[in-house]
C-alpha positions in Angstrom: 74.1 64.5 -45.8 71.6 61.8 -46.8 71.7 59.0 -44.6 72.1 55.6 -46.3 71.3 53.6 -42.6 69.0 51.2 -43.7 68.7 49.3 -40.5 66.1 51.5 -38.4 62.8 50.9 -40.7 59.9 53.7 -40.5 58.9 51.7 -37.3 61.6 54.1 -35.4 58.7 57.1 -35.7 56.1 55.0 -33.6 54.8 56.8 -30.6 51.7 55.6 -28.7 49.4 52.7 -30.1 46.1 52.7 -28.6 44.3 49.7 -27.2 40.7 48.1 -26.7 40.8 47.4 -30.4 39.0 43.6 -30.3 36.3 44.9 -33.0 38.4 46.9 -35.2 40.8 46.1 -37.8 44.1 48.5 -38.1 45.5 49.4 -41.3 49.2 50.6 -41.4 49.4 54.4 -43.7 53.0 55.3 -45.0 52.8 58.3 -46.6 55.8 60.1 -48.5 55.7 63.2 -50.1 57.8 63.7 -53.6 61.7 64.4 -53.7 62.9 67.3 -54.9 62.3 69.2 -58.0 64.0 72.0 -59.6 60.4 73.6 -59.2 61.4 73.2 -55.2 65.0 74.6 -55.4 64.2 77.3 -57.1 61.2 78.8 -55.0 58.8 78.2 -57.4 55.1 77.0 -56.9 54.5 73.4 -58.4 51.2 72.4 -57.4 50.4 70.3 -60.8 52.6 70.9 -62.9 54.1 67.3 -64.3 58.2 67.9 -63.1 60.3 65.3 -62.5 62.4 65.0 -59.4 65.8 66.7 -60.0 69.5 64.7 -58.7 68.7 65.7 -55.6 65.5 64.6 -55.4 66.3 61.3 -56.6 69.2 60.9 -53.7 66.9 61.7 -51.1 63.9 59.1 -52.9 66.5 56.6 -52.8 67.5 57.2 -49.1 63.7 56.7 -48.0 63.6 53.6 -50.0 66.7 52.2 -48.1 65.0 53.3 -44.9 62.0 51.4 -45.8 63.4 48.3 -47.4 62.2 46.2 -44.4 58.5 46.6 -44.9 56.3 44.4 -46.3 53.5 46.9 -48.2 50.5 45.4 -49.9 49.3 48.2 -51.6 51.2 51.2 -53.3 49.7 54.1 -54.3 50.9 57.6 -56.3 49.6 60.8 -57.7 50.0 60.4 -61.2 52.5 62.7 -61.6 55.7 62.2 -62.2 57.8 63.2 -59.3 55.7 60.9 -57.1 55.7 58.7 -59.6 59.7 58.3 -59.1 59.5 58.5 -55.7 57.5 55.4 -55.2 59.7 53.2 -57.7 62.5 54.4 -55.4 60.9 53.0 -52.6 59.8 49.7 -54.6 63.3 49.1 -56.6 65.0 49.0 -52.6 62.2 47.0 -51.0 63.3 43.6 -49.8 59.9 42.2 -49.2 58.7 41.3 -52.8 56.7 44.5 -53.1 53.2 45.2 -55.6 53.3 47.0 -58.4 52.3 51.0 -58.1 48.8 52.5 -58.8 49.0 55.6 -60.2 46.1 58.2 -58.8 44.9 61.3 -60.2 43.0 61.6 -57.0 46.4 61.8 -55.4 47.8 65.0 -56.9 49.0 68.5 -55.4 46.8 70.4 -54.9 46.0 73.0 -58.4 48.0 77.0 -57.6 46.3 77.7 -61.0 47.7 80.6 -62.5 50.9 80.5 -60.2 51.9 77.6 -61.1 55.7 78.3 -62.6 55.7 81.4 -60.6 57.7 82.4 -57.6 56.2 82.2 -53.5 56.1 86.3 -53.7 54.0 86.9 -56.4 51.2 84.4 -54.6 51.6 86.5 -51.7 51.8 89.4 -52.7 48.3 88.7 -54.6 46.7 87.0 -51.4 47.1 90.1 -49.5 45.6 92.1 -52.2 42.8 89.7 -52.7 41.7 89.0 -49.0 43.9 86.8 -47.4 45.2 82.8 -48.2 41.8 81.6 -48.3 40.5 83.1 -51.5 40.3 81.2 -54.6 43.4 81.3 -56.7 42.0 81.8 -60.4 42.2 78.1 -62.2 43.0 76.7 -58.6 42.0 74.6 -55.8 41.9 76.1 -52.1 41.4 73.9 -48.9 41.1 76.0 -46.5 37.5 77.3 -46.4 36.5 73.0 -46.7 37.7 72.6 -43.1 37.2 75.7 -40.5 38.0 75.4 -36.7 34.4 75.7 -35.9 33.5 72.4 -37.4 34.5 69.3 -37.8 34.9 67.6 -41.3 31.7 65.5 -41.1 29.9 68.5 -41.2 31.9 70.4 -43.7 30.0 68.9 -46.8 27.0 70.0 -45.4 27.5 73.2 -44.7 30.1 74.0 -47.5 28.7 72.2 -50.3 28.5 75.2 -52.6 32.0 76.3 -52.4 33.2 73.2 -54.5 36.2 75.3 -55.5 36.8 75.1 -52.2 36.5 71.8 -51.5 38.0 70.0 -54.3 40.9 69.0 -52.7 38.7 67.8 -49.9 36.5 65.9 -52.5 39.3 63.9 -54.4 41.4 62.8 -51.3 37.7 61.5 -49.9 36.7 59.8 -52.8 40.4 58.0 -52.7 40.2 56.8 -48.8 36.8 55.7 -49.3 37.6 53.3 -52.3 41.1 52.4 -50.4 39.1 51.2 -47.6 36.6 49.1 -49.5 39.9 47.4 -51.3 42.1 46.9 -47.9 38.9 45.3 -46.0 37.8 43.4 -49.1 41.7 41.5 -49.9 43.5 42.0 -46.6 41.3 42.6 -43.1 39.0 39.9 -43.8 42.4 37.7 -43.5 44.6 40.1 -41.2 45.7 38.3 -37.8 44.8 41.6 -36.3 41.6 39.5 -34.5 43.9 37.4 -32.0 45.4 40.4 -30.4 43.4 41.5 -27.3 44.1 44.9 -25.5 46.6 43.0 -23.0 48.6 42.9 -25.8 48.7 46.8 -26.3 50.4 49.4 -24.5 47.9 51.3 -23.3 47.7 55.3 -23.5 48.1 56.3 -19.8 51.2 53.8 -19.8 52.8 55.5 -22.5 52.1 58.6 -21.3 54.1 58.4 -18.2 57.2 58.1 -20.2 59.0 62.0 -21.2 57.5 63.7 -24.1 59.7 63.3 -27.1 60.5 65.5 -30.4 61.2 64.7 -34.0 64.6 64.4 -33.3 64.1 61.7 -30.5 62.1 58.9 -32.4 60.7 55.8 -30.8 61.7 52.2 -32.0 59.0 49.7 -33.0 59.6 47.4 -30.0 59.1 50.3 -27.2 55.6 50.1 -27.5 52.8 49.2 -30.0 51.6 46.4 -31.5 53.5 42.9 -31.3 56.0 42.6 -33.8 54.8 39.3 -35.0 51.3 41.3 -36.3 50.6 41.0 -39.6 49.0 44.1 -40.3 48.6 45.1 -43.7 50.8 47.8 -45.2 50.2 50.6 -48.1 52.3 53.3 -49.0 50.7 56.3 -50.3 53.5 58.9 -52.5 51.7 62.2 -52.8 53.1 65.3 -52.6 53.4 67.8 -49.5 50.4 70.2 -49.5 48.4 67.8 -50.1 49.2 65.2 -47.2 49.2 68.6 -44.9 45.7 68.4 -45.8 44.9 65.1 -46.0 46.4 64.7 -41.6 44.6 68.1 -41.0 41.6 66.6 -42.6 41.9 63.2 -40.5 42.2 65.1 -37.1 39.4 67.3 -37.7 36.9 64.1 -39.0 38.4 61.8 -36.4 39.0 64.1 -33.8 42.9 62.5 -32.9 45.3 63.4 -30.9 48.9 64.2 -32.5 52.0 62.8 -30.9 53.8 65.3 -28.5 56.4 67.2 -30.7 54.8 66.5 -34.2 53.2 69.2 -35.8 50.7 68.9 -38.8 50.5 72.4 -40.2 54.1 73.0 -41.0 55.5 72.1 -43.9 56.2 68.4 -45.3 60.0 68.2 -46.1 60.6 66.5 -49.2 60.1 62.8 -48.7 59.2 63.4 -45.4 57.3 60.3 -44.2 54.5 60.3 -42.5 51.9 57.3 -40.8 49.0 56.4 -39.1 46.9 53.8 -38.3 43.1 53.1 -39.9 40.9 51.3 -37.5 38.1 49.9 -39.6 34.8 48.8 -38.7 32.4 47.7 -41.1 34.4 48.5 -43.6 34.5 51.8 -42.6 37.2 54.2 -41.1 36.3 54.3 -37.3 39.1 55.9 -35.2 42.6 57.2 -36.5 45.9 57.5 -34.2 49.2 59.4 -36.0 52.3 58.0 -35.1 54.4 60.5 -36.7 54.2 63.5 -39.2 56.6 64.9 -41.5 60.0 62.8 -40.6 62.8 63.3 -42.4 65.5 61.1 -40.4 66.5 59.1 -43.0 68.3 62.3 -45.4 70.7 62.7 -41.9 72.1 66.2 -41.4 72.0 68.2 -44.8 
């Protein structure tokens, strides 16, 4: 059953904020991967395939919309495709806080199965394990894999990696996006945030929220447990993408920034649709300087299905 609650707000996910952040200016991430698609409920891969979101799809977009109908977001931002696309004006036709139009982003799309696309899981599989495993390049596809190994972290994966650009497409677009997000957020919104008259008093700080029990997915914090104080004016976007590729985009982010994930959260499994996920920016100079997730993947506002 999709929940139609729209009195918890996506603050209910926030776990721990971290403090000392005089010199930096936070950014608030929202990110919501597409509703579902008959492509979905049939087993099918999508990756770019243009296919809208099916009646189910649309219920659940609708239910995160109500869910986030509270926040005040300053920038919007979709894949151009048109499930995402319908996702977002979900989101925007139940906001209550007089939200921006949405910019559509190629940079923003799922990630390219090439010749699967339209073709059921097994067949992918059953061609990985002939062809060397999950990280070999799908014919007409993108592959993320290979652009982030263990052994490195991502500021380094450019470097060393530069020649698989089949391999790092994904890896490519998505940084291309953040970097041209950044400039626009600190250019029309940090330079007048009121993020520079909090001090760290102000902040929980991470051994305090430490000491209280680890909590799951199903346990989620509300806003005014711990974080920043509610009267912050940080600013808000929204980012609808689609679920591979915001698996890569927070696996991406830990590697690069080298964050901790809240306890019970888990990055590498997969996004529900219009599972929400955020994190905060801290810029400095313009530039992205630390990252700290606050929860990945949440899908409390469809209720018990």
């Amino acid at each position: 059953m999709i929940s139609n609650d729209g009195n918890h707000g996506y603050f209910s996910y926030y776990d721990v904020w971290m403090h000392h952040i005089e010199d930096k200016a936070p950014i608030v991430f929202v990110c919501i991967a597409s509703g579902e698609t008959d492509y979905n409920a049939n087993g099918l891969f999508q990756g770019q395939s243009d296919i809208p979101l099916n009646s189910l799809g649309e219920k659940q977009a609708e239910a995160a919309g109500v869910y986030l109908k509270n926040i005040k977001f300053d920038r919007i931002y979709s894949s151009d495709l048109i499930r995402c696309i319908q996702t977002a004006d979900a989101v925007v036709k139940r906001n209550s806080c007089s939200p921006p139009g949405i910019i559509k982003d190629a940079r923003l799309r799922e990630k390219s199965f090439g010749i699967f696309e339209g073709k059921p899981f097994h067949e992918y599989h059953n061609w990985t394990d002939a062809n060397g495993g999950r990280n070999s390049t799908i014919p007409e596809g993108e592959t993320e894999e290979e652009g982030f190994p263990g052994d490195v972290v991502f500021t380094n994966c450019c470097n060393r990696y530069v020649n698989r650009l089949n391999s790092l497409q994904v890896i490519f677009r998505m940084e291309s996006f953040l970097d041209h997000l950044c400039q626009d957020m600190t250019e029309n919104f940090v330079k007048t945030s009121s993020f520079t008259t909090v001090t760290s008093d102000d902040i929980t700080t991470q051994d305090e929220a430490t000491t209280r029990e680890a909590r799951t997915d199903d346990e989620p914090l509300t806003f005014n447990e711990i974080g920043y104080p509610p009267e912050m004016e940080l600013p808000h976007v929204l980012l609808s993408s689609h679920g591979m590729f915001l698996r890569i985009l927070l696996q991406v982010l830990r590697k690069r920034y080298i964050c901790q994930i809240p306890k019970g959260m888990h990055i590498y499994r997969r996004c529900p649709n219009t599972g929400l996920s955020g994190f905060i920016f801290k810029l400095t100079d313009g530039k992205p300087s630390h990252v700290d997730y606050k929860f990945v993947f949440c899908d409390h506002h469809l209720g018990d299905d």
